[in-house]
PASEBA-1860 file (N, C-alpha, C; in nm, 3 decimals):
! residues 103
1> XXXXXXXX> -0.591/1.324/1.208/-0.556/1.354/1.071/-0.671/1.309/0.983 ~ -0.690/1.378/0.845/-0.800/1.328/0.805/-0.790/1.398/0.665 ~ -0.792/1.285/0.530/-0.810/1.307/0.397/-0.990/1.328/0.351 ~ -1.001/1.451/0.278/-1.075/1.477/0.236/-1.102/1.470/0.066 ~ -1.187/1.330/-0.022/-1.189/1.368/-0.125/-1.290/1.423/-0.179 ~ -1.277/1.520/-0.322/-1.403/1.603/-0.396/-1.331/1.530/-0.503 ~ -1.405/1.455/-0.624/-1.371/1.433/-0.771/-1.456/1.517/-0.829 ~ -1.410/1.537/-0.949/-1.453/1.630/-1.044/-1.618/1.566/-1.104
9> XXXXXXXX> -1.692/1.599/-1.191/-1.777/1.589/-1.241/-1.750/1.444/-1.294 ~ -1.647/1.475/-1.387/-1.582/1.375/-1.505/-1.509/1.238/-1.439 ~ -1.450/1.262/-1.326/-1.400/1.191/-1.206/-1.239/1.171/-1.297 ~ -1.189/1.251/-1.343/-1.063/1.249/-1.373/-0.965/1.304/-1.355 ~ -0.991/1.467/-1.203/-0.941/1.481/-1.161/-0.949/1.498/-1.002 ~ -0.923/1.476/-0.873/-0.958/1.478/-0.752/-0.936/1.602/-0.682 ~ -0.979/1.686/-0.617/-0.918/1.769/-0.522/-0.928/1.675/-0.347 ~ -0.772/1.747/-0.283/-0.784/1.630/-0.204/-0.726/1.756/-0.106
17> XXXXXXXX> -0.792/1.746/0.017/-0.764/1.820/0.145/-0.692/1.751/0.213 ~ -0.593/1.750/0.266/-0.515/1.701/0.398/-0.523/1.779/0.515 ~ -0.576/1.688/0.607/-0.562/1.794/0.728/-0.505/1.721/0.894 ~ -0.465/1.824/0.926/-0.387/1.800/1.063/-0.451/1.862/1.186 ~ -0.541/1.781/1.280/-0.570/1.815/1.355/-0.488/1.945/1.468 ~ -0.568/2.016/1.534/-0.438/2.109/1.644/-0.369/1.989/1.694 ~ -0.425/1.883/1.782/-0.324/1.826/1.856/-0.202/1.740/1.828 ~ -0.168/1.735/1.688/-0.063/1.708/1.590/0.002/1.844/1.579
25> XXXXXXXX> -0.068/1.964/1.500/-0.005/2.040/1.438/0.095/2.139/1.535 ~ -0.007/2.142/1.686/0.114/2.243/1.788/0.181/2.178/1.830 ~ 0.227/2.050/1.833/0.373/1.985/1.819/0.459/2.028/1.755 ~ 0.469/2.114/1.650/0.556/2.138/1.558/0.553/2.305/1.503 ~ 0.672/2.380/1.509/0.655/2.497/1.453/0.631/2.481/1.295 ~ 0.641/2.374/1.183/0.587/2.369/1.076/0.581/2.238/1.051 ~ 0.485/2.232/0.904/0.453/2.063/0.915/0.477/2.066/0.741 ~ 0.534/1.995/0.695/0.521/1.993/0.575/0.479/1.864/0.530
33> XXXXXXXX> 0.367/1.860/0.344/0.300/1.749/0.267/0.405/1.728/0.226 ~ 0.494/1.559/0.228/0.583/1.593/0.101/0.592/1.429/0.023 ~ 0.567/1.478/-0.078/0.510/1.345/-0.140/0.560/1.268/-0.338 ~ 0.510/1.225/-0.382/0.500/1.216/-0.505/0.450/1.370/-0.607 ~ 0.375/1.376/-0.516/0.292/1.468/-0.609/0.352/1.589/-0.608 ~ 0.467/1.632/-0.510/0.576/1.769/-0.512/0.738/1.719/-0.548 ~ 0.726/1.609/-0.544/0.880/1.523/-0.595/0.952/1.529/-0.477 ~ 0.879/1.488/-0.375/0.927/1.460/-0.224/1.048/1.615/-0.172
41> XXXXXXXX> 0.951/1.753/-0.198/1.011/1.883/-0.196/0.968/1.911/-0.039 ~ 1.047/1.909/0.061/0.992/1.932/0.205/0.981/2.110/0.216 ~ 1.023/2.161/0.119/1.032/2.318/0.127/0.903/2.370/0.055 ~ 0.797/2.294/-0.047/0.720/2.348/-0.132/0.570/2.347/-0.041 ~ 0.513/2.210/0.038/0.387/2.235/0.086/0.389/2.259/0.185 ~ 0.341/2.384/0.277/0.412/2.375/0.420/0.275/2.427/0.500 ~ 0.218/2.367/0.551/0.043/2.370/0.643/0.054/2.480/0.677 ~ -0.056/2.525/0.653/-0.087/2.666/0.713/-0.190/2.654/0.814
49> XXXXXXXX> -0.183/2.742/0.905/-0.268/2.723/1.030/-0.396/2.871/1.022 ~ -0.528/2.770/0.938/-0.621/2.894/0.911/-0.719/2.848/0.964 ~ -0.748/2.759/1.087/-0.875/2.723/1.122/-0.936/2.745/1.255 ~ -0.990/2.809/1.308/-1.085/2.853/1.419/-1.066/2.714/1.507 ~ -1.005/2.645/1.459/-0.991/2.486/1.566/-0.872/2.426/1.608 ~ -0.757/2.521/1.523/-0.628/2.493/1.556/-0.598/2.419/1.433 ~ -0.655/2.351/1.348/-0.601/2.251/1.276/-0.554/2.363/1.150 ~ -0.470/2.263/1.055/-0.410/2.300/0.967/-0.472/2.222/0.833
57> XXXXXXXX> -0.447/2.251/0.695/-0.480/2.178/0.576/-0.390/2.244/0.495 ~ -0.397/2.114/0.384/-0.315/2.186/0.243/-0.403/2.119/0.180 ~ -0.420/2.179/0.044/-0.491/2.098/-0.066/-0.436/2.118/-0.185 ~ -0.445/1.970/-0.277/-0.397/1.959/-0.398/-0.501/1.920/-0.484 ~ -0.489/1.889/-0.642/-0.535/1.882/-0.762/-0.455/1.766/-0.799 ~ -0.536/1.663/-0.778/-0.471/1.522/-0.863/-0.529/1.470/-0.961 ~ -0.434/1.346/-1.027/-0.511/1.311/-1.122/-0.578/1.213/-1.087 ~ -0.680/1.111/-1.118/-0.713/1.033/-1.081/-0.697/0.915/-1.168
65> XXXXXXXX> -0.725/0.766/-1.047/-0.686/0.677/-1.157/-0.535/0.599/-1.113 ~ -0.458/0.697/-0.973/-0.319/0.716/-0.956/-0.300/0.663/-0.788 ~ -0.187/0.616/-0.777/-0.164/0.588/-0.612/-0.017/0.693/-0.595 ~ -0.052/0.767/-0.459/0.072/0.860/-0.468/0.106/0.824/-0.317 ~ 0.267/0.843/-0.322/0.287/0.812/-0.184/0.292/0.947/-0.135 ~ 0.346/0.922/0.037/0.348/1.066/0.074/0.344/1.018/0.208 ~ 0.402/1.151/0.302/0.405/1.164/0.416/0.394/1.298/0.488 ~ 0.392/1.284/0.605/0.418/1.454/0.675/0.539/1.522/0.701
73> XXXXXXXX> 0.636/1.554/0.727/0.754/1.598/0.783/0.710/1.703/0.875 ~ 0.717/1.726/1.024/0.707/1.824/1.173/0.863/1.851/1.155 ~ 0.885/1.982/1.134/1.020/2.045/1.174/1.138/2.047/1.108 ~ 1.098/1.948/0.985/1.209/1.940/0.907/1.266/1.794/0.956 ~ 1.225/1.709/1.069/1.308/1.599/1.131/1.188/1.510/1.169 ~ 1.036/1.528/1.201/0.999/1.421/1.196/0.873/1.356/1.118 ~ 0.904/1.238/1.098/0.789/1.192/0.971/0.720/1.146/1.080 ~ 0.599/1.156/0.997/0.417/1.104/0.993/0.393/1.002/0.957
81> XXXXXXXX> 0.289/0.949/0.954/0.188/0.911/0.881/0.098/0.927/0.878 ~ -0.008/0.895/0.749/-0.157/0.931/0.781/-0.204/0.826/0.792 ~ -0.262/0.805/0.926/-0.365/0.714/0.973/-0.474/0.650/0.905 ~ -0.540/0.751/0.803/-0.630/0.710/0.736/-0.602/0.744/0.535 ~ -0.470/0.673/0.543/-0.404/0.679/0.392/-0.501/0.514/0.345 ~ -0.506/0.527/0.240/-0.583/0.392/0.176/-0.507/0.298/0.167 ~ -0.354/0.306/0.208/-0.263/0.192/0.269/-0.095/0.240/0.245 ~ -0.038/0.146/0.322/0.126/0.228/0.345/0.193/0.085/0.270
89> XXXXXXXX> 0.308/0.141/0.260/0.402/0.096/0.187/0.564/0.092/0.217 ~ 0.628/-0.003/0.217/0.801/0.006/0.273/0.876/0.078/0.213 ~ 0.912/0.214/0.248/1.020/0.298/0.169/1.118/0.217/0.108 ~ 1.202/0.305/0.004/1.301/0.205/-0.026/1.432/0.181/0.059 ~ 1.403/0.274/0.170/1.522/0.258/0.234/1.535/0.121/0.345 ~ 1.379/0.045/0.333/1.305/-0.044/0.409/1.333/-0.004/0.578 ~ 1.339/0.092/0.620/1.315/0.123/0.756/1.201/0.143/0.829 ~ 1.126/0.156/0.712/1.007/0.316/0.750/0.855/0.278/0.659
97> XXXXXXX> 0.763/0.351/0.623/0.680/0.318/0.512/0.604/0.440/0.509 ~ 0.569/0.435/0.401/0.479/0.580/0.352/0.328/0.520/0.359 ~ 0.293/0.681/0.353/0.143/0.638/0.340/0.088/0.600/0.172 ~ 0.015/0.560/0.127/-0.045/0.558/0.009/-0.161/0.608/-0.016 ~ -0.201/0.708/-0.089/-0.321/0.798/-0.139/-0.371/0.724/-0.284 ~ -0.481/0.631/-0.278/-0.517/0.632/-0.392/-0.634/0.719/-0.463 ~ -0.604/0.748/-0.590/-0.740/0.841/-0.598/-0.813/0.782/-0.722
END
């Protein structure tokens, strides 16, 4: 798995790639981003598989300045994490923990 950042000129807003290697992504007939930044919507970001390598990406437009949580969902049933999130955090349900994206 692997976050990709671009900041803007101004550095006030980020574009941020998420990506899912093949050997994550053909585990799963879909993978969804679902996070702060979609209001934890498992139906709105859903990976698309456009890469000559198997892997998948979604990309967003953030603001910067901001820590967003977030995770993966495979199938509708299983969560992720990203390995290389800038640090995780204890859901509130304290079972589990999200990743943290700071930008």
């Amino acid at each position: 798995m692997a976050i990709i950042k671009k900041y803007s000129k101004d550095r006030r807003i980020c574009h941020v790639t998420f990506i899912l290697p093949k050997e994550i992504s053909e585990n799963f007939q879909q993978v969804s981003l679902v996070g702060e930044f979609n209001n934890w919507d498992i139906h709105k970001d859903i990976f698309s598989h456009n890469s000559p390598d198997g892997s998948c990406s979604a990309e967003y437009v953030l603001d910067a300045g901001k820590e967003y949580q977030f995770r993966y969902l495979g199938n509708g049933e299983t969560w992720l994490n990203e390995p290389e999130a800038d640090a995780e955090t204890i859901t509130h349900f304290g079972d589990s923990k999200n990743s943290i994206l700071a930008i």
